[in-house]
LUMDRENLO-238915 format. One line per 4 residues: number of its first residue (from 1); their letters; for each residue x, y, z of C-alpha. Coordinates in steps of 0.5 Angstrom, whole numbers, plus 500, padded with zeros to 3 digits. Example, Ala and Ser with C-alpha at 12.3 -4.5 7.8 and 13.67 -1.06 7.14 Angstrom:
1	as	525 491 516 | 527 498 514
This chain:
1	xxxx	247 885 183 | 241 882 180 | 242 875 182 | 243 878 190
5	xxxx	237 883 189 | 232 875 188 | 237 872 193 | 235 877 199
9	xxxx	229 879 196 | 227 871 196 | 230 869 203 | 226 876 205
13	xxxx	220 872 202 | 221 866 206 | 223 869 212 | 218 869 218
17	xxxx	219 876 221 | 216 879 214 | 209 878 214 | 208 879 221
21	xxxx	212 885 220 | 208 887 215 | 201 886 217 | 203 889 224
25	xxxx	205 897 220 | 199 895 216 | 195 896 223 | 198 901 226
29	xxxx	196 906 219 | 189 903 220 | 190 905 227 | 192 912 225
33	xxxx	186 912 220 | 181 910 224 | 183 914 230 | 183 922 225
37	xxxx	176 920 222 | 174 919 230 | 176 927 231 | 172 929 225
41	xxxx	166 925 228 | 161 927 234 | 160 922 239 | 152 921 237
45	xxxx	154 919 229 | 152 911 232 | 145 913 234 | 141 911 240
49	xxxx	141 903 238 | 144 900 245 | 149 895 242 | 152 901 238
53	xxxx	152 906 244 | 158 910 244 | 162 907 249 | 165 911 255
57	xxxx	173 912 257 | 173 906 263 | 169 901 259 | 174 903 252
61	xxxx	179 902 256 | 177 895 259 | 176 893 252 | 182 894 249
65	xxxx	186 891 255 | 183 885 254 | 183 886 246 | 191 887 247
69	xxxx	193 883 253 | 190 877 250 | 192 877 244 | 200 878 245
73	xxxx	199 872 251 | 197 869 244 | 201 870 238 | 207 868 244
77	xxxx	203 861 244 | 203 861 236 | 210 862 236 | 211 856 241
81	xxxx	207 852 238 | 211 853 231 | 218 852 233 | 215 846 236
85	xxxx	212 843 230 | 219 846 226 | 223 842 231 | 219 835 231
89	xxxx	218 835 223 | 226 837 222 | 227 831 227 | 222 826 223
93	xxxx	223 827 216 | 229 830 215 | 232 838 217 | 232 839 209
97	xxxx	224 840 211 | 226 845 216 | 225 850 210 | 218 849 208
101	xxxx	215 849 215 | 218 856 217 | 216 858 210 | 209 856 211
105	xxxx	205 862 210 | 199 860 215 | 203 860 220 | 206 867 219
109	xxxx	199 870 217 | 197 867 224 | 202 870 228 | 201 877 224
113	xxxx	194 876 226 | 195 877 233 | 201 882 233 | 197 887 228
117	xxxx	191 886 233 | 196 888 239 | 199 894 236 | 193 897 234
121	xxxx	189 896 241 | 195 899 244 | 195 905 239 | 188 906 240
125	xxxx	188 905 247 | 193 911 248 | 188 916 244 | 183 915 250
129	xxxx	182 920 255 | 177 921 260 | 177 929 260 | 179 930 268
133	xxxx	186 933 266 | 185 940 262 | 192 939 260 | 190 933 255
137	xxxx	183 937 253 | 177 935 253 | 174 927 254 | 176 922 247
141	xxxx	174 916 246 | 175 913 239 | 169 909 238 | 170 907 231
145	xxxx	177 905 232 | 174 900 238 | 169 898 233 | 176 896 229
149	xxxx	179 893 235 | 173 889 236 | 174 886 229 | 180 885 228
153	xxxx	179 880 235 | 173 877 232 | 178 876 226 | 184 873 230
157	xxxx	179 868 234 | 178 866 227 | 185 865 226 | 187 862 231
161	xxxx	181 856 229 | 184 856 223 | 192 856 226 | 189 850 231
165	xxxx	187 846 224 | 193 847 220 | 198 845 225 | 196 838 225
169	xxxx	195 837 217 | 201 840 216 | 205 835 219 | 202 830 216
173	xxxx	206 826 212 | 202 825 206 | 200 833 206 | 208 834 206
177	xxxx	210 829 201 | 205 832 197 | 207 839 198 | 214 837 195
181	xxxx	210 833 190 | 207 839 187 | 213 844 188 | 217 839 185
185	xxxx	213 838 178 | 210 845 178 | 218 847 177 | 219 842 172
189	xxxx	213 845 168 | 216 852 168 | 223 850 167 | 222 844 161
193	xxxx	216 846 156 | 212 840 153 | 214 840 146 | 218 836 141
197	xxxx	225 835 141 | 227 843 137 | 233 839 132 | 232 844 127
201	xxxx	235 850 133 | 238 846 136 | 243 845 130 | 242 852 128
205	xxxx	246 853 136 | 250 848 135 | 255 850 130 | 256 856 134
209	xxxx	260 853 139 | 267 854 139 | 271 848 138 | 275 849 144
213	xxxx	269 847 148 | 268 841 144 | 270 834 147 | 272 831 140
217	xxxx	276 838 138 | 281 835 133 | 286 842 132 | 287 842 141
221	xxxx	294 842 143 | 296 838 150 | 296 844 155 | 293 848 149
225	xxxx	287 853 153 | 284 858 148 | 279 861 153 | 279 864 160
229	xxxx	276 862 167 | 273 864 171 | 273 863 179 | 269 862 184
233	xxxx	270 869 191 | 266 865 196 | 265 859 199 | 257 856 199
237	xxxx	252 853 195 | 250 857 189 | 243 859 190 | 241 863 184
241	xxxx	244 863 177 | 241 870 173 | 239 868 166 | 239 875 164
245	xxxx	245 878 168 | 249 872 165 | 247 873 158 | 248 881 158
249	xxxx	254 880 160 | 257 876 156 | 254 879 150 | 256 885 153
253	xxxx	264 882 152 | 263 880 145 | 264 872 149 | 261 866 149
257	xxxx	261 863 157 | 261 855 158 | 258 854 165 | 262 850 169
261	xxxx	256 849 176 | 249 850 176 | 245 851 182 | 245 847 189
265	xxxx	253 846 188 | 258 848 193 | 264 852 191 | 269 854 194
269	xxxx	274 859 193 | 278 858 187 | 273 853 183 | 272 855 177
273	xxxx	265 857 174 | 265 859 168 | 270 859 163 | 269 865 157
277	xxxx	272 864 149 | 276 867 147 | 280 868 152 | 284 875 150
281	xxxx	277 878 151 | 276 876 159 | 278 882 162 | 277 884 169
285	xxxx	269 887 168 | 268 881 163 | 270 877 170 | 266 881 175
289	xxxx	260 882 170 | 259 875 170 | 260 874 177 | 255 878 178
293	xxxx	250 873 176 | 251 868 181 | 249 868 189 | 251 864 193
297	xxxx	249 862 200 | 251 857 207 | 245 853 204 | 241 850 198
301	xxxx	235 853 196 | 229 849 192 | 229 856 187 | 233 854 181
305	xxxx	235 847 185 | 232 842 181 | 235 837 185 | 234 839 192
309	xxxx	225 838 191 | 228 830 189 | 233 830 195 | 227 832 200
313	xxxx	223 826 197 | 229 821 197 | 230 824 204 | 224 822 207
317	xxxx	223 815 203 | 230 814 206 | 228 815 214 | 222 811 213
321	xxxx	227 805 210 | 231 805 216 | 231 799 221 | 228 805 226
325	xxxx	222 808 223 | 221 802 218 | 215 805 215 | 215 802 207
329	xxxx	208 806 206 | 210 813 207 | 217 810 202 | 211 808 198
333	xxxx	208 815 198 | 214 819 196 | 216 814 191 | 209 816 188
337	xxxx	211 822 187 | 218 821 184 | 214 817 180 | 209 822 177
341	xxxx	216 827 175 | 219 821 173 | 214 820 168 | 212 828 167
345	xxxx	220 829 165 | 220 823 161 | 216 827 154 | 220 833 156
349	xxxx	226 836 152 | 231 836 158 | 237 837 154 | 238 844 151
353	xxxx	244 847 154 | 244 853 149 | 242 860 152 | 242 864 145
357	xxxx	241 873 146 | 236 877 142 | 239 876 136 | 239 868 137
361	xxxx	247 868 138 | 249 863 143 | 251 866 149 | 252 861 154
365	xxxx	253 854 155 | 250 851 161 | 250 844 165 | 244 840 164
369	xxxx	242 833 166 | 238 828 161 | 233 824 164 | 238 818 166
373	xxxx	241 823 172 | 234 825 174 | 232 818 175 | 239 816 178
377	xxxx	237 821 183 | 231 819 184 | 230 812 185 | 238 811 185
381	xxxx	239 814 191 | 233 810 194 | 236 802 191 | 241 801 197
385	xxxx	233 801 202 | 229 799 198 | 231 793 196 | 231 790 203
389	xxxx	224 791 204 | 219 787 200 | 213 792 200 | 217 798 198
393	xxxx	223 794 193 | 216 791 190 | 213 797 190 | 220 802 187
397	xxxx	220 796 180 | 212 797 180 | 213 805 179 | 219 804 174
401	xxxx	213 800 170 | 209 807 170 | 214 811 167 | 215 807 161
405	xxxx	210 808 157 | 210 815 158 | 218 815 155 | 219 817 147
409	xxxx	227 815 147 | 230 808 147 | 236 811 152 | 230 813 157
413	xxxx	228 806 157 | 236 804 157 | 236 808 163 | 230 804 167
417	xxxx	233 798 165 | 240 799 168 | 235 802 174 | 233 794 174
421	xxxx	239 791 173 | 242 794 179 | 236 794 184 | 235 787 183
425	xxxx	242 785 184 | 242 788 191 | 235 785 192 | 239 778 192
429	xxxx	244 780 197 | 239 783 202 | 232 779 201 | 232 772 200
433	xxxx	226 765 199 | 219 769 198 | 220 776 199 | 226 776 193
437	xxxx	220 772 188 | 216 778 189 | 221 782 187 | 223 779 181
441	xxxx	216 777 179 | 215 785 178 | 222 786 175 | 220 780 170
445	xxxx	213 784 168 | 218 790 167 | 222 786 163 | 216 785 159
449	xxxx	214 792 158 | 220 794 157 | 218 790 150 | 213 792 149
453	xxxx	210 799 153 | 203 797 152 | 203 791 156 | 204 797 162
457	xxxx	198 800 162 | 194 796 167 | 187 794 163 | 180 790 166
461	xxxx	181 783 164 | 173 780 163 | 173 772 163 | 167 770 158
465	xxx	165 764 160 | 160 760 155 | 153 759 158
């Protein structure tokens, strides 16, 4: 139930309907407020002072029309711009973007402006009567809240300049990749501490995994199964595994959990995701508490799937590859990024699959990927365009050059290598006369840095001459 709860409470989040919703209630209450403080106040509480003159039915009247009317008129552009914006960034960089923009908290901050203006304009406008029918009591005219009403107008022309910059810049390729960029190593902050590699623990973890979740169980008979599955109830993409449901479900069972799917997979009916050891204590609750720490939804979500902020990026250097767009440089700008995670992933400890309970009993097993699968998805799956463009395919062997230094493992280093064995065996079949020298000129310095890792950092060089 947990792990539904953060699903709907993150797609609420992310919604486009929340924040307007929201601010649009917060104007009613702030009309209803200011409208109760007017009924205690005289009409002379804002002195003789002209600008501040209290003003009469007719002209408030007029001035919440205006406010109200315009406003609306507004929020629909507002609305018709972002769709807009969506439409053109989906269709350029890839519908995985379609996400990021709707989530945008400006433009929904600038829509909620212009829609809490109107609600409250509208609430107050109703409150103001010219005394002319004796059923309706005598002449009302809340000053202070039209005082409000031309506040928040006020606010909303600021709002709108503000929406009127935020477009533009928010479609900037650069803006966008960086946006993902920053997502992407933000995650990999939170999720991989930076600090050594926990042997001792990690041995002290290992011994309690049972020997029939072991590759190399020695006493396993064929066909033999000691523990008991469990399968997937829907069809989707796993979108949130809840850490602390799944352990106390399987703390709770007395049961040691071996996940077989992690977030941003697709599941169907009858795969199974987790299997539980030993199998006599798999009950029907122990089934249904563990599948309760799994949400799935008809698409991936960048909460826990690590893989989808690499996907946005090798999507967008992708489109830019194609015979179509042919645009290496924009390429060059995700590669930079996937560069800089590559190298911030490469000093963290990426490969603990142990999730122990209070008292240090291991729980779960979970699905992890080591460096070599994060730098295959990050610029394998970019090979098959880099190595046809010449500035790009240098630039793709130039970032692997930077990511060498900050590697502490020789099977690091072995996975960049496999990188620059298979790239540059593409580059043979796709380019050919000056543009594969360039290409193999870089993979020739990588080589050497491959040797020797200080050779990467780039240094002034200073020619002494003698007088």
């Amino acid at each position: 139930m947990r792990a539904y709860l953060i699903q709907t409470y993150q797609s609420v989040l992310a919604s486009y309907w929340f924040v307007p919703t929201i601010m649009a209630i917060l104007a009613a209450i702030l009309a209803l407020v200011l409208i109760q403080i007017d009924n205690w106040l005289p009409n002379t509480f804002v002195g003789d002072n002209p600008f501040f003159y209290a003003t009469q039915p007719d002209g408030a009247r007029s001035i919440l029309n205006a406010i109200g009317g315009s406003m609306i008129g507004v929020a629909g552009t507002v609305f018709s711009v972002t769709m807009a914006t969506v439409v053109f960034a989906s269709g350029t960089y890839g519908p995985r973007l379609l996400t990021n923009f709707m989530n945008d908290r400006g433009n929904q901050v600038t829509l909620g402006t212009f829609v809490a203006t109107f609600v409250y304009s509208i609430l107050v406008l109703r409150t103001v009567r010219d005394g002319g029918d004796e059923a309706f009591g005598a002449m009302f005219v809340p000053n202070l809240a039209i005082y409000g009403a031309i506040f928040l107008a006020i606010c909303s022309i600021g709002i709108l300049i503000y929406f009127i910059h935020h477009v533009p810049s928010n479609i900037h390729i650069s803006n966008v990749i960086a946006g993902i960029g920053h997502n992407l190593l933000g995650r990999i902050d939170r999720e991989f501490p930076d600090i050594a590699d926990d042997d001792e623990g990690r041995q002290e973890r290992d011994w309690q995994v049972p020997s029939c979740f072991r590759a190399d169980d020695p006493n396993r008979k064929p066909g033999e199964v000691a523990y008991g599955s469990i399968h997937a109830e829907k069809d989707g993409y796993i979108q949130i595994i809840d850490k602390e449901t799944l352990i106390e479900a399987a703390a709770g069972s007395e049961v040691i959990v071996r996940a077989a799917c992690r977030p941003g997979v697709f599941v169907h009916s009858g795969r199974v995701l987790f299997d539980a050891w030993p199998a006599e204590r798999v009950s029907e609750d122990t089934r249904s508490a563990i599948l309760s720490s799994v949400a799935v939804g008809t698409s991936r979500s960048p909460r826990q799937d690590l893989n989808f902020l690499f996907d946005e990026l090798v999507e967008i250097a992708g489109r830019a590859l194609s015979p179509g767009v042919n645009d290496p440089y924009t390429a060059i700008t995700a590669m930079d990024w996937l560069k800089s995670a590559m190298a911030s992933l490469a000093s963290r400890r990426t490969d603990d699959p142990y999730w122990c309970d209070d008292e240090d009993k291991l729980r779960v097993l979970t699905v992890t990927a080591g460096f070599d699968e994060y730098l295959e998805i990050a610029f394998g799956h970019l090979r098959q365009y880099a190595s046809s463009d010449t500035i790009a395919g240098e630039h793709f062997v130039n970032c692997l050059i930077e990511i060498v230094p900050a590697c502490r493992r020789d099977d690091q280093r072995r996975a960049i290598r496999d990188q620059l064995d298979a790239f540059v065996g593409l580059a043979r079949e796709n380019l050919s006369g000056r543009s594969l020298k360039t290409v193999e000129q870089a993979a020739a310095r990588l080589d050497r840095c491959l040797i020797d890792p200080e050779a990467c950092i780039p240094r002034c060089r200073v020619d002494i001459r003698s007088a």
